[in-house]
N, CA, C and O atoms as a GROMACS GRO file, in nm:
protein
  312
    1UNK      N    1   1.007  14.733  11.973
    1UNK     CA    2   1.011  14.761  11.830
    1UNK      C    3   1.085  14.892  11.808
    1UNK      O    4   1.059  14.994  11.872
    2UNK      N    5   1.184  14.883  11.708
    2UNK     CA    6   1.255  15.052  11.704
    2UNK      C    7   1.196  15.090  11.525
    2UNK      O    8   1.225  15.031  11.420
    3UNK      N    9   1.157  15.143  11.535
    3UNK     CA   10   1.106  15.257  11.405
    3UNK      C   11   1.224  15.370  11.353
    3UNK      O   12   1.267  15.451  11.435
    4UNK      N   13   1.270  15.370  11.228
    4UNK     CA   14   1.365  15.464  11.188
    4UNK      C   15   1.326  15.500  11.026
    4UNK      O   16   1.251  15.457  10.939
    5UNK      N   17   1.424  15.607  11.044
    5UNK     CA   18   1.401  15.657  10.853
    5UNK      C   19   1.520  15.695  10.822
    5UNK      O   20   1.610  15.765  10.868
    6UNK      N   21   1.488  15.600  10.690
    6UNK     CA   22   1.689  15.624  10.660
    6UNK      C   23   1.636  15.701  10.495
    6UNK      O   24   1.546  15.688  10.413
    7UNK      N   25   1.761  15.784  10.518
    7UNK     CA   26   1.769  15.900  10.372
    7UNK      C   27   1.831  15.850  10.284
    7UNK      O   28   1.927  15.799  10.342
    8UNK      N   29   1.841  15.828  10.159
    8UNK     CA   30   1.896  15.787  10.040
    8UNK      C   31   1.915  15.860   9.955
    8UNK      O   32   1.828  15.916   9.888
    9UNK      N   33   2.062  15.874   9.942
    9UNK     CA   34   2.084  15.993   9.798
    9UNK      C   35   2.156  15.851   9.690
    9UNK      O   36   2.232  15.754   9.693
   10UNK      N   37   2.069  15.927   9.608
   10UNK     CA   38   2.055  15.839   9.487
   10UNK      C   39   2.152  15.884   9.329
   10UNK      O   40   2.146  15.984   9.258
   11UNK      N   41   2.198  15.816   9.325
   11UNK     CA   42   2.254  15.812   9.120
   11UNK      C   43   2.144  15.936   9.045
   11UNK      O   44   2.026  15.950   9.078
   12UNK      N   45   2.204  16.004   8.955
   12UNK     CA   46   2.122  16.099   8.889
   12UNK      C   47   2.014  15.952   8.814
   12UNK      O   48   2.063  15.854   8.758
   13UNK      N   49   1.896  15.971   8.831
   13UNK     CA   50   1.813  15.912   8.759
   13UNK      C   51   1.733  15.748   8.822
   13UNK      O   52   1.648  15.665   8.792
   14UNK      N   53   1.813  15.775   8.902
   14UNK     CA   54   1.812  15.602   8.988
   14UNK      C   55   1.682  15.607   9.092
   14UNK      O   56   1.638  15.506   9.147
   15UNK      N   57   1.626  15.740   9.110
   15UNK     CA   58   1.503  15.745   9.256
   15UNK      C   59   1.419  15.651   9.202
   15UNK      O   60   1.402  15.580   9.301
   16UNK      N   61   1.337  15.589   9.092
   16UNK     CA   62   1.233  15.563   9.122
   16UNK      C   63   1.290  15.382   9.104
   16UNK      O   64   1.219  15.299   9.160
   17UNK      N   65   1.373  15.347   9.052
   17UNK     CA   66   1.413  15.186   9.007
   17UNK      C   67   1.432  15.164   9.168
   17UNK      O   68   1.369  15.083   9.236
   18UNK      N   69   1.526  15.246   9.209
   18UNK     CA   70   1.560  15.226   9.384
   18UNK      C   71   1.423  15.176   9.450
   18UNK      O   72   1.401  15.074   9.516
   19UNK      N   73   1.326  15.292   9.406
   19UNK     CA   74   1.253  15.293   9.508
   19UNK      C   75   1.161  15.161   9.512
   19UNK      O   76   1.109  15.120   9.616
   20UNK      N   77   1.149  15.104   9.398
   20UNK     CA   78   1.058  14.971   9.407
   20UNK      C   79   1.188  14.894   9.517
   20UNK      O   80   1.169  14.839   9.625
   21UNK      N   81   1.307  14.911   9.449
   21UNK     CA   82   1.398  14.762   9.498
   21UNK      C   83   1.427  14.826   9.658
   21UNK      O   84   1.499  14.757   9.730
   22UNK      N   85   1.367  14.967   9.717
   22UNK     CA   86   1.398  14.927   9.851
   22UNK      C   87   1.270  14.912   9.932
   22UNK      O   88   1.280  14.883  10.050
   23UNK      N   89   1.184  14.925   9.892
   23UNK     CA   90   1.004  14.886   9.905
   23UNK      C   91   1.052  14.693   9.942
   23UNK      O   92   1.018  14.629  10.041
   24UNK      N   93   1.117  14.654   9.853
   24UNK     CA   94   1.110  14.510   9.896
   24UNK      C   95   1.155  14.434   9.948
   24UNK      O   96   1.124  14.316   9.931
   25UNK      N   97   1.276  14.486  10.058
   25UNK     CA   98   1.365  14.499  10.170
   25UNK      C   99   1.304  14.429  10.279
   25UNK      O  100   1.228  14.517  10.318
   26UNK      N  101   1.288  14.347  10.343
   26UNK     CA  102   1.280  14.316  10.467
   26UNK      C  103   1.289  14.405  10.576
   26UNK      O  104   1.400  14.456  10.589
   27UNK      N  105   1.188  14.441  10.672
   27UNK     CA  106   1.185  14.536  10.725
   27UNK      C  107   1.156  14.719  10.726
   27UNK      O  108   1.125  14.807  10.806
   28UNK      N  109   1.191  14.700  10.568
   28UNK     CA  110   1.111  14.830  10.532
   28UNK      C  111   0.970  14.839  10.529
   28UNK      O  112   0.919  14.744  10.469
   29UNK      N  113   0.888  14.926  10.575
   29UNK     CA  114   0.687  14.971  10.588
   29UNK      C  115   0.692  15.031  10.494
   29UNK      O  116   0.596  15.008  10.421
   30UNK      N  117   0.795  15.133  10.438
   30UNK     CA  118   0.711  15.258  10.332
   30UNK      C  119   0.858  15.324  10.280
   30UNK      O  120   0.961  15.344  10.344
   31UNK      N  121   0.830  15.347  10.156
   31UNK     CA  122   0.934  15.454  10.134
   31UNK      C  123   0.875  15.535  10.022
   31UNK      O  124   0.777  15.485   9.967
   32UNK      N  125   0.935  15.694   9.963
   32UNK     CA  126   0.906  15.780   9.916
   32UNK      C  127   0.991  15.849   9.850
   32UNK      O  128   1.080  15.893   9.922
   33UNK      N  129   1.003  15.884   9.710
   33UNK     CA  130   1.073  15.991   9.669
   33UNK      C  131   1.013  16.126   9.723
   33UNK      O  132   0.902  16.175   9.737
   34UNK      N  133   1.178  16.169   9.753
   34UNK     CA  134   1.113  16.358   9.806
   34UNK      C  135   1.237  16.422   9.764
   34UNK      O  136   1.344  16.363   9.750
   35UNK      N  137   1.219  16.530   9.747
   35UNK     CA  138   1.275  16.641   9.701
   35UNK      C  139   1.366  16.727   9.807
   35UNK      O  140   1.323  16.783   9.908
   36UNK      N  141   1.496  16.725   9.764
   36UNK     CA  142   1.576  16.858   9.915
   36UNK      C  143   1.727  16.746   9.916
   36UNK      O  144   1.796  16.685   9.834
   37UNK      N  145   1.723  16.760  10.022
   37UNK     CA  146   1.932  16.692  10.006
   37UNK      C  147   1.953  16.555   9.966
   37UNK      O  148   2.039  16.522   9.885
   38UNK      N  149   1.855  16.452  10.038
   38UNK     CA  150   1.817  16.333   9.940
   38UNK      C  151   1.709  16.268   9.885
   38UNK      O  152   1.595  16.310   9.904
   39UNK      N  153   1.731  16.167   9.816
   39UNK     CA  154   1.621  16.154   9.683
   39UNK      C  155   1.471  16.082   9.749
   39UNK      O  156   1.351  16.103   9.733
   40UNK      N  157   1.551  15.992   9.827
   40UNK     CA  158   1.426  15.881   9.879
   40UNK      C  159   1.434  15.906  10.044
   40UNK      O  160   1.526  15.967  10.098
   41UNK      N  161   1.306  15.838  10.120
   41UNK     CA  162   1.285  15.823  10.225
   41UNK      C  163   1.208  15.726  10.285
   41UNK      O  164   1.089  15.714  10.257
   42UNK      N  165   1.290  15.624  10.400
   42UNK     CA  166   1.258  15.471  10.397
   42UNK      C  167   1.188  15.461  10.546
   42UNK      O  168   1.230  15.520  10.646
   43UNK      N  169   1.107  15.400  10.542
   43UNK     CA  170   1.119  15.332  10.703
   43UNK      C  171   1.101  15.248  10.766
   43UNK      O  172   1.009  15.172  10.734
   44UNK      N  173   1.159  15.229  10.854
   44UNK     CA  174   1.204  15.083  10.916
   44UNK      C  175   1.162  15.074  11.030
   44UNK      O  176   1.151  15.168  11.109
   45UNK      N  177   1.113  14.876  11.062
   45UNK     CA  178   1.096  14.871  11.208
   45UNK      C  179   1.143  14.768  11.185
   45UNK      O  180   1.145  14.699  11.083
   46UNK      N  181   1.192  14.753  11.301
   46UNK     CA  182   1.303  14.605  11.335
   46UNK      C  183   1.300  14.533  11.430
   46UNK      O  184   1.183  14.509  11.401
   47UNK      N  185   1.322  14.449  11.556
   47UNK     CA  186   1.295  14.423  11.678
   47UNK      C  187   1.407  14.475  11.752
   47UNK      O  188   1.402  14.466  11.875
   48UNK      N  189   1.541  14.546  11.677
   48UNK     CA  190   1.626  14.550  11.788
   48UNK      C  191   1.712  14.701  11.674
   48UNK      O  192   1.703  14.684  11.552
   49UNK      N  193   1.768  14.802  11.713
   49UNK     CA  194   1.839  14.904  11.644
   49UNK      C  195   1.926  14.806  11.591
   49UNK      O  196   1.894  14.807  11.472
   50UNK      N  197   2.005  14.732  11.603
   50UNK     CA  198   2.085  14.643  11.479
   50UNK      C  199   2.006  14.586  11.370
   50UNK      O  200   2.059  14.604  11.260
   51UNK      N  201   1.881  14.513  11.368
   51UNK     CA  202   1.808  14.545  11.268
   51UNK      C  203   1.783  14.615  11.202
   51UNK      O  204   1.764  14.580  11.085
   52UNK      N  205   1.772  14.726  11.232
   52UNK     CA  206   1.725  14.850  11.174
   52UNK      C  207   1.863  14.898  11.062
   52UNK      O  208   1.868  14.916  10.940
   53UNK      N  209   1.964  14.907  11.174
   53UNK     CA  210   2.086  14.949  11.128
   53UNK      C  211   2.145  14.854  10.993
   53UNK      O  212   2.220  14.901  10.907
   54UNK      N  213   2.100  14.724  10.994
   54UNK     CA  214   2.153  14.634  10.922
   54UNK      C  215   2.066  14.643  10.774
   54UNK      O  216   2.126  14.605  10.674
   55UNK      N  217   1.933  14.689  10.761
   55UNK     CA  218   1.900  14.688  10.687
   55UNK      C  219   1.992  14.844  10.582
   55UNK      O  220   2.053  14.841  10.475
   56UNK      N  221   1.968  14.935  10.656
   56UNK     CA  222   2.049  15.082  10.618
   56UNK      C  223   2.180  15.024  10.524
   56UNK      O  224   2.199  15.019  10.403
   57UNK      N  225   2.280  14.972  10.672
   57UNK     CA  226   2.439  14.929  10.601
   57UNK      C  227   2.433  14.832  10.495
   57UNK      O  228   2.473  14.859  10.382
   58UNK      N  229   2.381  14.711  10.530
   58UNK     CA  230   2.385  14.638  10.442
   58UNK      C  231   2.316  14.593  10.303
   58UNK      O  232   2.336  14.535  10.196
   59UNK      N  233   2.217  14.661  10.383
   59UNK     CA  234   2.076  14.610  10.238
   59UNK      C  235   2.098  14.778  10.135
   59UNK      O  236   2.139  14.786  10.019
   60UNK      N  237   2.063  14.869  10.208
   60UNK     CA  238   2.001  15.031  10.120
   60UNK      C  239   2.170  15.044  10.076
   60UNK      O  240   2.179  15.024   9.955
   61UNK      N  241   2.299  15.071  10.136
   61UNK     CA  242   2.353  15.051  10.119
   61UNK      C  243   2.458  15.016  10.011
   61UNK      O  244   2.532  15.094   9.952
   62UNK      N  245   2.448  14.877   9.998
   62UNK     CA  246   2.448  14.788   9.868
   62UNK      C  247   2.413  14.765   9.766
   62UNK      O  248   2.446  14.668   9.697
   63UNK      N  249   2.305  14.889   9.727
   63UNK     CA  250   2.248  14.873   9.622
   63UNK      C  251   2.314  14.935   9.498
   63UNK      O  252   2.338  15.054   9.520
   64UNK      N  253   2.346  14.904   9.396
   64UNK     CA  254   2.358  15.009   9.312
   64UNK      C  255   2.265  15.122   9.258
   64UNK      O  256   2.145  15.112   9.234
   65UNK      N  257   2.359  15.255   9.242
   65UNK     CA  258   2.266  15.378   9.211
   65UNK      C  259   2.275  15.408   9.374
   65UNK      O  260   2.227  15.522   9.384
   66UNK      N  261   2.300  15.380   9.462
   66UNK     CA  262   2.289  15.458   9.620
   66UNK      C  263   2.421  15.498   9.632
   66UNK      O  264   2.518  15.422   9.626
   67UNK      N  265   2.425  15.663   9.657
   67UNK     CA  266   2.548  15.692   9.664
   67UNK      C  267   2.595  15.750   9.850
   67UNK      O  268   2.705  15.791   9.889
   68UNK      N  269   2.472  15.733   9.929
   68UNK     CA  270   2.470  15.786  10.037
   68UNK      C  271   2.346  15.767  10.126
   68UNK      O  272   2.232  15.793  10.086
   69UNK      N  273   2.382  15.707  10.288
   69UNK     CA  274   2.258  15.700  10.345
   69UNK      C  275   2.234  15.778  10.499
   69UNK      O  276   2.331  15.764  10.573
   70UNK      N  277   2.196  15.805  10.519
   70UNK     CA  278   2.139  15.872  10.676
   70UNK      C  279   2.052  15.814  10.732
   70UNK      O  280   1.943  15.815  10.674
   71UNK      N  281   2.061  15.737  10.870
   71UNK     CA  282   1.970  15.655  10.943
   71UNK      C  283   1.913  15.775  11.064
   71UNK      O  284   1.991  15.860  11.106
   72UNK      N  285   1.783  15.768  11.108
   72UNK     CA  286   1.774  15.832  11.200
   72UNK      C  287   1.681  15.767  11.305
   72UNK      O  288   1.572  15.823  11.294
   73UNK      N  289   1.678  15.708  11.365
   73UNK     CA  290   1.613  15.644  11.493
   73UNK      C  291   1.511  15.698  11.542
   73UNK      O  292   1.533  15.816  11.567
   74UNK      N  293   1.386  15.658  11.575
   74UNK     CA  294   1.232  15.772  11.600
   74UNK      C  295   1.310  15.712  11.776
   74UNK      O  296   1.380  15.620  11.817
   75UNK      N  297   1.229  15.859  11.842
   75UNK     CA  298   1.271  15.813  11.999
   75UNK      C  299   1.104  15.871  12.054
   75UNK      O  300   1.098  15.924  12.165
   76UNK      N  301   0.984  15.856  11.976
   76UNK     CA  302   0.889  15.883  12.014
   76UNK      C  303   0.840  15.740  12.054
   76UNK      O  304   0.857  15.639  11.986
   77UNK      N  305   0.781  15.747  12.163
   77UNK     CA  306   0.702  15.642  12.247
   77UNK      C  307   0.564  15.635  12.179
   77UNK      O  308   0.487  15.731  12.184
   78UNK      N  309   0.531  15.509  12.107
   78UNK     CA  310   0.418  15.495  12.036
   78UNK      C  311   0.397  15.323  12.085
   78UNK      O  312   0.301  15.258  12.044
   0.00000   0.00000   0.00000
C-alpha cells in the first residue's frame, strides 16, 4: 500500500467547493483546507505509486479552480 499527500493550490475562493469534489476521488482517505503556500491537503493510498500518482495528475489535477499540485510519497513503514 503507498500512502501520499498531495498539496493543492487553489483559484482565489475555490478551497472549500474543491474540497468536497476532491473528498470524492477514488482513493482519496481525507483532505483539509490549511493555511501557508497551499490551500488544501489530500491523502492518498493506492496499491501501487502510479495510483497514487494518477489520482494527483489526472483526477486533483483536472479539476477546475486547481491551479497547482505537489505529491509527496510517505516512506514511513506502517
Amino acid at each position: 500500500m503507498v500512502h501520499a499527500f498531495i498539496m493543492v493550490k487553489t483559484d482565489t475562493g475555490e478551497s472549500e467547493t474543491l474540497l468536497g469534489r476532491v473528498l470524492e476521488l477514488d482513493g482519496i482517505v481525507d483532505a483539509h483546507i490549511v493555511a501557508g503556500q497551499y490551500d488544501l491537503i489530500a491523502e492518498a493510498d493506492g496499491g501501487a505509486v502510479n495510483n497514487v500518482l494518477g489520482v494527483a495528475s489526472s483526477e486533483i489535477q483536472n479539476l477546475d479552480g486547481v491551479l497547482d499540485t505537489k505529491t509527496y510519497i510517505s516512506l514511513s513503514a506502517e
